[in-house]
Every structure is written in C-alpha cells, then in structure tokens.
C-alpha positions in Angstrom: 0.0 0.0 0.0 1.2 3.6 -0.4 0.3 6.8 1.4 1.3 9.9 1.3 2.5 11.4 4.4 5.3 13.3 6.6 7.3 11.3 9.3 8.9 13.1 12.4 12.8 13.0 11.9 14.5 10.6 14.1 12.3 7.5 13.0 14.2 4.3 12.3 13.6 3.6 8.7 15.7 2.4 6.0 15.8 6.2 4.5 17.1 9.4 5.2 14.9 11.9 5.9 17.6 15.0 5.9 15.0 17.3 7.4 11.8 16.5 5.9 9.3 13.9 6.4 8.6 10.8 4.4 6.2 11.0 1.3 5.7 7.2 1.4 4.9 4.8 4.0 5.3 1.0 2.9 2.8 -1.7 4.4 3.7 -4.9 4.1 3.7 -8.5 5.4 7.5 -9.0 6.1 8.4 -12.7 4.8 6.1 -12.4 2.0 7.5 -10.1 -0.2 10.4 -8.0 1.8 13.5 -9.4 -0.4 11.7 -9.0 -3.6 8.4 -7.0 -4.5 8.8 -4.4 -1.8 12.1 -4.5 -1.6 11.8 -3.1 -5.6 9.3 -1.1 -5.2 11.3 0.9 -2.3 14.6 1.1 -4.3 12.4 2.4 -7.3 10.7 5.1 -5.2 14.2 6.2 -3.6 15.6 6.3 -7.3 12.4 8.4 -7.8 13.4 10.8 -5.1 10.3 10.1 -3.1 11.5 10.1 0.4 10.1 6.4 1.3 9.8 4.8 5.2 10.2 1.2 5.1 10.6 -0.6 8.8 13.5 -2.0 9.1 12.3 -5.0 11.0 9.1 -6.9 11.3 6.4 -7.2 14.6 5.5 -10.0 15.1 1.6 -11.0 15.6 0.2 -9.8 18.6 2.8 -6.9 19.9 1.7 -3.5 19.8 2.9 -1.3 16.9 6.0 0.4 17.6 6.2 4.5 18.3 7.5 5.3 15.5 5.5 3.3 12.9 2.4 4.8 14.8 4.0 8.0 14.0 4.8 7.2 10.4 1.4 6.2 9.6 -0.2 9.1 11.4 1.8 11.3 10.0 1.9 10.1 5.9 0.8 11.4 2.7 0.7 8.0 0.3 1.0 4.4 1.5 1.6 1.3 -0.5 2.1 -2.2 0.3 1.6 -5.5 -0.8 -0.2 -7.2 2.5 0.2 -5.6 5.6 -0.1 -6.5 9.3 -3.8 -5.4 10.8 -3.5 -3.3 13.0 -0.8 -1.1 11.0 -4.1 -1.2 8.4 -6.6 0.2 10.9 -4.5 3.1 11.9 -3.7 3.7 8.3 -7.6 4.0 7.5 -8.0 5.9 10.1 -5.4 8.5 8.9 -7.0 7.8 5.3 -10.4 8.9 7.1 -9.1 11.7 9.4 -6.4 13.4 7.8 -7.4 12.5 3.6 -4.4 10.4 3.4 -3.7 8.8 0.1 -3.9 5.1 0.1 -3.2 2.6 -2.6 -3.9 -1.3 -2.0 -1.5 -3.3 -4.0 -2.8 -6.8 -4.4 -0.1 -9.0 -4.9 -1.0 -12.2 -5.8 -4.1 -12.0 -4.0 -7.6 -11.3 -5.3 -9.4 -8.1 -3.9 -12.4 -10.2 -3.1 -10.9 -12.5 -0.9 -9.7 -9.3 1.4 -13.1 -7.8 1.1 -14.8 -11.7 1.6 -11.7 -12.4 4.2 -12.0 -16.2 2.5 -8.5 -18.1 1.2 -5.4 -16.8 3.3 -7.5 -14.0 4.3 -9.9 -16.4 5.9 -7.3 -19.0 7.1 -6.1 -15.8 9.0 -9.4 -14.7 10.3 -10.2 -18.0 11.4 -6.8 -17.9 13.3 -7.4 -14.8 15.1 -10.9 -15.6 16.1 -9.9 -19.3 17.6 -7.4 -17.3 19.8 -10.2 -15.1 20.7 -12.5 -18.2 21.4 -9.5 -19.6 23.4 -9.0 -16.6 25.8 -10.2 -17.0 29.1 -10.1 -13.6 30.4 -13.0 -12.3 29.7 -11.7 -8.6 29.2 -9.1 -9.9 26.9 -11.6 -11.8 24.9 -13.4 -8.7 24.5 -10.4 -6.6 23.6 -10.0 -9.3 21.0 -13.5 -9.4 19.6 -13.1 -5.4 19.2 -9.8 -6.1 16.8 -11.6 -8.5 15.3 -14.6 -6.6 14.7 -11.8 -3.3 13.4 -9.7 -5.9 11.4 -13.2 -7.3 9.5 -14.0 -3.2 8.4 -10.6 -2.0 7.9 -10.4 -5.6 5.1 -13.9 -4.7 3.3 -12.8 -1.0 3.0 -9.3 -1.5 1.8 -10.9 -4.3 -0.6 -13.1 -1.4 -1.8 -10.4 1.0 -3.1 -9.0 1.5 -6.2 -5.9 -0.1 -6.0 -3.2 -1.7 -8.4 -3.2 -5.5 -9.1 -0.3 -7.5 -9.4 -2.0 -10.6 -10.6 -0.8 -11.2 -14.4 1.4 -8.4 -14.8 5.1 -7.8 -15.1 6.2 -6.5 -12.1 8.6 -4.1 -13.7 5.9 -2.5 -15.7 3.6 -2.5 -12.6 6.1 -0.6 -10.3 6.7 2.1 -12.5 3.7 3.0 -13.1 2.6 2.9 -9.0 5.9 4.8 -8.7 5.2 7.7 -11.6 1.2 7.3 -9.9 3.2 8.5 -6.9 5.3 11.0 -8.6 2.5 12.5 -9.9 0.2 13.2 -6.6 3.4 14.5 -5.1 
C-alpha cells in the first residue's frame, strides 16, 4: 500500500529523511515479499526521489505497533504495500479517514475479493485470530479481542473497496513504475 504522508525525523527507517518527512509509507507483510516486490518497489521510489519509510524489521503477531511506525502512519501522505499486518491497516484508515491520506492497496498475488470476503489466506487468518479469541479465558481480553476483530473485518472490506493496483498477471517491472510515476504524480 502507499500513502502519502510526513514522518517526524528521528524515525528508524531504512531512508534518510535529511529534514523532511517521508512521502511514502510501505505496508507490508514481512516474509512475504520484503527481499523481492517491496524490496523493488522501495529502491524504485528512492531512485524516484520520493523520500520512502520502510521498517527496518518486522512485529510480530500480537505486539503493539512500535512508536515510530504509529507516527509514520499518522503522520503520511501516500502508503503502499503489498499485504500488511492489521493493526498497522486500521491506523492507516483511520489516517485515510481523518487526515485524507492517500492510500493505494496493492494486491499482490491475492484477489481483492478474498480481502473484502476475508475467504483463502485471508480467511485462514481470520479463522486464526478468532480461535485465539475463542481460546481466551479472560473475559476482558476476549473482549479486547472481539473489538480487533470486529476493526480488522471493516478495515479488510474498506481496503478491498479501493482502487488499487493488481499484481496478478502483470510484469512486475511494468507495474512498479507505473505505481511509482502514480506517486510522482500526486506528489
């Protein structure tokens, strides 16, 4: 996903600021596409000159966002990714919602309507989440958990509903420059 945005300096992140804020926050789900598609994608948005954050390292399921990716996302003007972990999604919407934030869902290798319909991997995730839920004795927890689960369910069917790019079938050469001179463009 890509989103347009400005990131306090001092953030870890794989790029150098020098003063100004970030025009692009990356979303993505680490091990899926870190040493390949977004791995691209960022080098081609650096080459660009579009000041791009891109975490450093992953967070792992079920610890809280760290302070400075909170701040990233708050704080950006275009976001793209290719998957992306849920909560980082909800806060992004939010921004999208609250400060008219740009964001572009990228769909790599994975059909819109199984994000909006949370069926395939999607659902296999879902189903995941919602046994831990089940599994949680604490009733306060299992509330807590029933609230993400209730955010992560919207935040899917809204992102699913954007215009976004689609990686399926297409080289991903071609498809990276044209969601890098999209970029160029809004900046």
């Amino acid at each position: 996903m890509v989103e347009l945005h400005e990131i306090s300096e001092g953030s870890s992140s794989s790029s150098s600021t020098h003063g100004r804020g970030y025009d692009v926050f990356l979303s993505f789900r680490g091990v899926d596409t870190r040493n390949s598609f977004t791995n691209h994608l960022y080098n081609a948005l650096i080459h660009a000159n579009i000041t791009t954050f891109l975490d450093d390292e992953e967070i792992e399921t079920g610890e809280d966002l760290k302070p400075e990716l909170e701040s990233a996302i708050k704080s950006s003007r275009n976001y793209a990714a290719s998957t992306w972990c849920l909560d980082e999604l909800v806060l992004i919407l939010e921004q999208r919602r609250t400060s008219k934030h740009i964001v572009i869902p990228i769909f790599y290798h994975v059909e819109p309507t199984h994000v909006r319909k949370q069926q395939s991997s999607f659902g296999d995730a879902m189903d995941k989440h919602r046994q831990k839920m089940e599994a949680e004795t604490d009733e306060n927890k299992r509330s807590q958990w029933a609230q993400k689960m209730e955010r992560w369910n919207k935040a899917l069917i809204e992102v699913a509903d954007l215009k976004g790019k689609d990686a399926n079938g297409r080289i991903e050469v071609e498809l990276i420059d044209e969601i890098v001179n999209g970029i160029f463009h809004k900046l």
